[in-house]
C-alpha positions as CSV (number, residue, x, y, z in Angstrom):
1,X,166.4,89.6,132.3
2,X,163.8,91.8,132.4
3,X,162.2,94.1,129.5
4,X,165.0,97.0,129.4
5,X,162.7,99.2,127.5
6,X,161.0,100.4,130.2
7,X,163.8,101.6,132.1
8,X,164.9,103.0,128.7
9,X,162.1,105.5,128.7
10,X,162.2,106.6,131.9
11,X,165.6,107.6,132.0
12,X,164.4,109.9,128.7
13,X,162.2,111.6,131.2
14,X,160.0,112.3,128.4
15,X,155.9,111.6,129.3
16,X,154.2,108.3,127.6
17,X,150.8,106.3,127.5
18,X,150.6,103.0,128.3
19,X,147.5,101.3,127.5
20,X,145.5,98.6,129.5
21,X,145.2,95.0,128.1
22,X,142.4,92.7,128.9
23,X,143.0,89.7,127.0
24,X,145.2,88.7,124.4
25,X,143.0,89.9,121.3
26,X,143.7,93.9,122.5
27,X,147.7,92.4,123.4
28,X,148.0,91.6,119.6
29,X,145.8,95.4,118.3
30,X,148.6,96.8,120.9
31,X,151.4,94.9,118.9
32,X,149.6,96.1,115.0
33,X,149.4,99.8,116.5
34,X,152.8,99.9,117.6
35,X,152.9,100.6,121.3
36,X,156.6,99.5,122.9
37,X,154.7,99.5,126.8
38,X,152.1,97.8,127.8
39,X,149.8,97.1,131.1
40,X,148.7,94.0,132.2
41,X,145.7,95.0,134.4
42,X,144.6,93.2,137.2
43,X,140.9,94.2,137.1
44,X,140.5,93.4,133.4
45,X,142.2,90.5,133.0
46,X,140.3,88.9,135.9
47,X,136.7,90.0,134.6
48,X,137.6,89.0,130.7
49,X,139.4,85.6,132.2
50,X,137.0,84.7,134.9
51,X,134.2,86.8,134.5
52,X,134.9,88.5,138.4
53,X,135.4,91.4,139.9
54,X,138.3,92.8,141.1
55,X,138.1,92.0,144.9
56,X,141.3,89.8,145.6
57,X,139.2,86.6,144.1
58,X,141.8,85.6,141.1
59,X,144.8,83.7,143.3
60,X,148.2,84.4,142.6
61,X,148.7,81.2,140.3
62,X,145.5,82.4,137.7
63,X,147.4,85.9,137.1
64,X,151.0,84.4,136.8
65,X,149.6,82.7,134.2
66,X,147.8,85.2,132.6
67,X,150.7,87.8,133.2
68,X,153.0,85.1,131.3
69,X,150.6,84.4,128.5
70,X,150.5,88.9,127.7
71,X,154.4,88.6,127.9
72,X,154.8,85.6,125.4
73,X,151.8,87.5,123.4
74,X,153.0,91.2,122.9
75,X,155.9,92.5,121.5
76,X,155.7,95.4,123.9
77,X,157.5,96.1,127.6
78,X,155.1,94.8,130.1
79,X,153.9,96.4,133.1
80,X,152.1,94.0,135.4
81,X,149.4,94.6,138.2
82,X,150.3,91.8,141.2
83,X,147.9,93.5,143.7
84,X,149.6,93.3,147.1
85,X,151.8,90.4,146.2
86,X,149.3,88.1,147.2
87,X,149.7,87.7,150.9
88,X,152.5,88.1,153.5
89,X,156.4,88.9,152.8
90,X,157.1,85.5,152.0
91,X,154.0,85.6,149.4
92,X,155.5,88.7,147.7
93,X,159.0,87.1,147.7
94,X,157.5,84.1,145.3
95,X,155.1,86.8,143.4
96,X,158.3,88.9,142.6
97,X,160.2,86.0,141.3
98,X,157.5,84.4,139.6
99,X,156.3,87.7,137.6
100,X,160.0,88.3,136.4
101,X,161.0,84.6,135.4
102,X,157.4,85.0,133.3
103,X,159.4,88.2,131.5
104,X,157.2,91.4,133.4
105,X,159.1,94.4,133.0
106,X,157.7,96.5,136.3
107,X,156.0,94.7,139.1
108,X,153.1,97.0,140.8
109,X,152.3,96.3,144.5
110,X,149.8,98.5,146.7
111,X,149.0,98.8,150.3
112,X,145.9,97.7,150.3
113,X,144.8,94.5,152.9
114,X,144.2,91.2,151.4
115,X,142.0,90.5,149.7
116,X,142.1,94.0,148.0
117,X,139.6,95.9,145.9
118,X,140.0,97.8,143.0
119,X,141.0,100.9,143.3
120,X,138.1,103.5,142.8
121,X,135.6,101.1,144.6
122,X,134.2,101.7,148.1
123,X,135.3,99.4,151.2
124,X,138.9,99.5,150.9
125,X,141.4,99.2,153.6
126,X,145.4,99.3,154.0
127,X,147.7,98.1,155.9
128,X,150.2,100.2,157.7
129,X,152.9,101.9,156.1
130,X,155.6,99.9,157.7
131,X,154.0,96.5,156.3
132,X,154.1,97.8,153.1
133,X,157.6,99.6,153.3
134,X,158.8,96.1,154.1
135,X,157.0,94.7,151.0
136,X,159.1,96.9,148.7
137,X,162.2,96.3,150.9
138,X,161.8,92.4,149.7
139,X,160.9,93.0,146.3
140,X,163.7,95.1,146.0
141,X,165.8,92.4,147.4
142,X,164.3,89.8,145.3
143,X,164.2,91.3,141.7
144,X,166.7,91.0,139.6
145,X,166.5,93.7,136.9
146,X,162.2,94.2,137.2
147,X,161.3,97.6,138.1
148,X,159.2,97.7,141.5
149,X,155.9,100.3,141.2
150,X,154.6,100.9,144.6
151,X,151.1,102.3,144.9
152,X,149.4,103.5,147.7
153,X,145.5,103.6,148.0
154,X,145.0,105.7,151.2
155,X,143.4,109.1,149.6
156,X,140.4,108.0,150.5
157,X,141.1,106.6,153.9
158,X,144.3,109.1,155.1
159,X,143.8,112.2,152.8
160,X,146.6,113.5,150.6
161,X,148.8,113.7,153.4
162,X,148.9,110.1,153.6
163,X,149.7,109.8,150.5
164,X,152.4,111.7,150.9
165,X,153.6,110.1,153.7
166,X,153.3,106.8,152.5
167,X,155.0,107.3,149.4
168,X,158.2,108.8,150.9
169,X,158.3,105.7,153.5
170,X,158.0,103.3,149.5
171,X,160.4,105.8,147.8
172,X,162.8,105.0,151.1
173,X,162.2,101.6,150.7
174,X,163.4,101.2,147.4
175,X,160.4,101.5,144.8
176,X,161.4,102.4,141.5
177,X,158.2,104.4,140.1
178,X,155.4,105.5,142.8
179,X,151.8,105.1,142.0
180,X,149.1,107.4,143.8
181,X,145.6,105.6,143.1
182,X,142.9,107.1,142.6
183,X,143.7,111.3,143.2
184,X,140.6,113.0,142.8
185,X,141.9,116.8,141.3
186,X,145.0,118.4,138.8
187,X,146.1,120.0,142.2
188,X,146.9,116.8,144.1
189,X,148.4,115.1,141.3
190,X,151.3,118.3,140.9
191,X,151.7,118.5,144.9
192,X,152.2,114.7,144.6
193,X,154.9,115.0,141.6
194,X,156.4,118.0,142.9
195,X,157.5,116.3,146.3
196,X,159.5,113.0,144.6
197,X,162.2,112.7,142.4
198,X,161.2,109.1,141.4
199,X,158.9,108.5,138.6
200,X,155.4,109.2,139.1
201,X,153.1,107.6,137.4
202,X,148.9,108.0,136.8
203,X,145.9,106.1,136.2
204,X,143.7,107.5,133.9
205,X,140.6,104.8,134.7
206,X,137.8,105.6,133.2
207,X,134.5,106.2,135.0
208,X,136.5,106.1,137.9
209,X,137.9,108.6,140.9
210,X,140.6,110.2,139.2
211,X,139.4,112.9,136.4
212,X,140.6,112.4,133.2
213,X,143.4,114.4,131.8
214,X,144.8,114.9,128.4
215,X,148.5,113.5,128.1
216,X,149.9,116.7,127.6
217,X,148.4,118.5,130.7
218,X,149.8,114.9,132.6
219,X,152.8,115.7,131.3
220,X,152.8,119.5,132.7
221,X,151.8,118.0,136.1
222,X,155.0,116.4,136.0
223,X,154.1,112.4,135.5
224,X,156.8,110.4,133.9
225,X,153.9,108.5,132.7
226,X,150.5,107.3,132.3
227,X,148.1,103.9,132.4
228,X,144.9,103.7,130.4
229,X,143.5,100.2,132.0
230,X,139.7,100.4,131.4
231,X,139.7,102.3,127.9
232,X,140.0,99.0,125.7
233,X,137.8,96.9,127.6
234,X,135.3,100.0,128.0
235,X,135.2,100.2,124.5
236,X,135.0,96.7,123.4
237,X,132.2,96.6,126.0
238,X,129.9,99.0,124.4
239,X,130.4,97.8,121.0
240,X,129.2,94.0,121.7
241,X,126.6,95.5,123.6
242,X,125.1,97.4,120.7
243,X,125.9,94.3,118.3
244,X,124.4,91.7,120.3
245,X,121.4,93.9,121.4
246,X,121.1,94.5,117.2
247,X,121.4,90.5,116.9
248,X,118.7,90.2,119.5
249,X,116.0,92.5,117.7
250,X,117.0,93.0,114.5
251,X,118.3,89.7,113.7
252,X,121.5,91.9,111.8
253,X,124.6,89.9,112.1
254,X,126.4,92.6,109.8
255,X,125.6,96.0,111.2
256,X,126.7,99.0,109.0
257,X,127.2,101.4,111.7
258,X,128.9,99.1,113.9
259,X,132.5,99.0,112.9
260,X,134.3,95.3,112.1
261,X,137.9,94.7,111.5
262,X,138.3,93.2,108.5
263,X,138.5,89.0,109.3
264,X,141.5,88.5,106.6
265,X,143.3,91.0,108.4
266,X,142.7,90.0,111.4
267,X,143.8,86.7,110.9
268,X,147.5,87.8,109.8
269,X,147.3,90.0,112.8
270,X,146.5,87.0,115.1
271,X,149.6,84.7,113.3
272,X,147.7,82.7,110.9
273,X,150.1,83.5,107.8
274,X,152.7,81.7,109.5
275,X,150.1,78.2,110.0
276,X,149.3,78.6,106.4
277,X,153.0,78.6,105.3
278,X,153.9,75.8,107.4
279,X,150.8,73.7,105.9
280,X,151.8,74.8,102.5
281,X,155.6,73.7,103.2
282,X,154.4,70.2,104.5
283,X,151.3,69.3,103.0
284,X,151.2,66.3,100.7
């Protein structure tokens, strides 16, 4: 059964944040801050898994995996990125299974061709409406009790009419939550919320298409809620960045003005108390 939390906050109909995770280290600082819904994002978790970019190169067996491994990790609702289900209707059939017997919460699927690219990078291309209306049609079908998010990335291809168009054909089709990527003002994110009664959500990526709102102003819009999939990994990035550039030339392994997480604490928040009470338990 999937997550229920989710669904929980939805029906609420209050706004929330959901932030990215890129590996398991931010899954567990998601679990010590306290948040209940998490991301799994696609682009992230194949550059800090594989070191690639996002451009349809991790398979569909690589982010099961990595998908299950967040699920088993965090403590919070999951959210999971499958890209466009990897393949044909048949492909998306096994992808929808597979995410929700790995304990994913909300399955996102976009329109984009395969391989896809992420979304606020030139070059990409999507399939016709139809092909992905019957994409939802079988996920819907398929899924249990996993939400289905259906995204669209035509605004840069089709204009905001198209993505109009296209999410009424995957609001028809059954989606649960509908995802415009990468808007590019305030003004087409309301006319986007004001047309559906399904849950909208937004992607606050940063350093990408889509400016950057505060939460409230999101929740003014109208969104039911919103992702944050870069802002760990962004962050995490410049700070090993500065501390390995300070290793490099000043040979400081203990920068002041670089902050560190204390390693005691950290090694609670990782699950280490439990090892040492089982060794204290059963050591000779």
């Amino acid at each position: 059964m999937a997550d229920p939390r989710l669904r929980a906050k939805l029906a609420t109909g209050k706004f929330f944040v959901v932030p990215g995770i890129q590996d398991m280290i931010t899954a567990v600082v998601a679990n010590q801050v306290g948040f209940d819904i998490v991301y799994g994002t696609g682009y992230w978790l194949t550059a800090s898994a594989l070191g690639l970019p996002d451009a349809g190169l991790a398979t569909f067996t690589q982010m099961l995996e990595r998908m299950a491994t967040l699920a088993r990790s965090s403590k919070a609702a999951v959210i999971a990125d499958a890209d466009t289900g990897y393949g044909g209707l048949l492909n998306v059939h096994h992808t929808v299974k597979g995410y929700e017997a790995a304990g994913i919460a909300a399955i996102q699927l976009e329109d984009q061709e395969f391989p896809k690219k992420c979304g606020h990078t030139p070059f990409k291309r999507v399939i016709p409406a139809n092909e992905m209306a019957d994409k939802i049609k079988v996920a819907v079908e398929v899924r249990q009790d996993m939400l289905v998010i259906a995204r669209t990335d035509a605004r840069q291809s089709e204009g905001l009419d198209g993505v109009l168009r296209r999410l009424d054909a995957y609001a028809r089709a059954g989606a649960d939550i509908l995802f415009p990527e990468a808007l590019t003002s305030a003004e087409e994110m309301a006319k986007v919320c004001a047309t559906f009664d399904q849950p909208v959500m937004a992607n606050m990526a940063n350093g990408g298409l889509t400016p950057i709102l505060k939460g409230k102003e999101l929740a003014d819009i109208g969104f039911a809620f919103a992702i944050y999939p870069s802002l760990t990994s962004l962050v995490a990035a410049a700070a090993m960045e500065k501390a390995l550039t300070r290793l490099r030339d000043d040979l400081d392994g203990a920068p002041s003005d670089i902050p560190l997480m204390d390693f005691n604490d950290f090694c609670r928040m990782i699950g280490f108390e439990e090892i040492w009470a089982f060794e204290r338990k059963w050591s000779k």
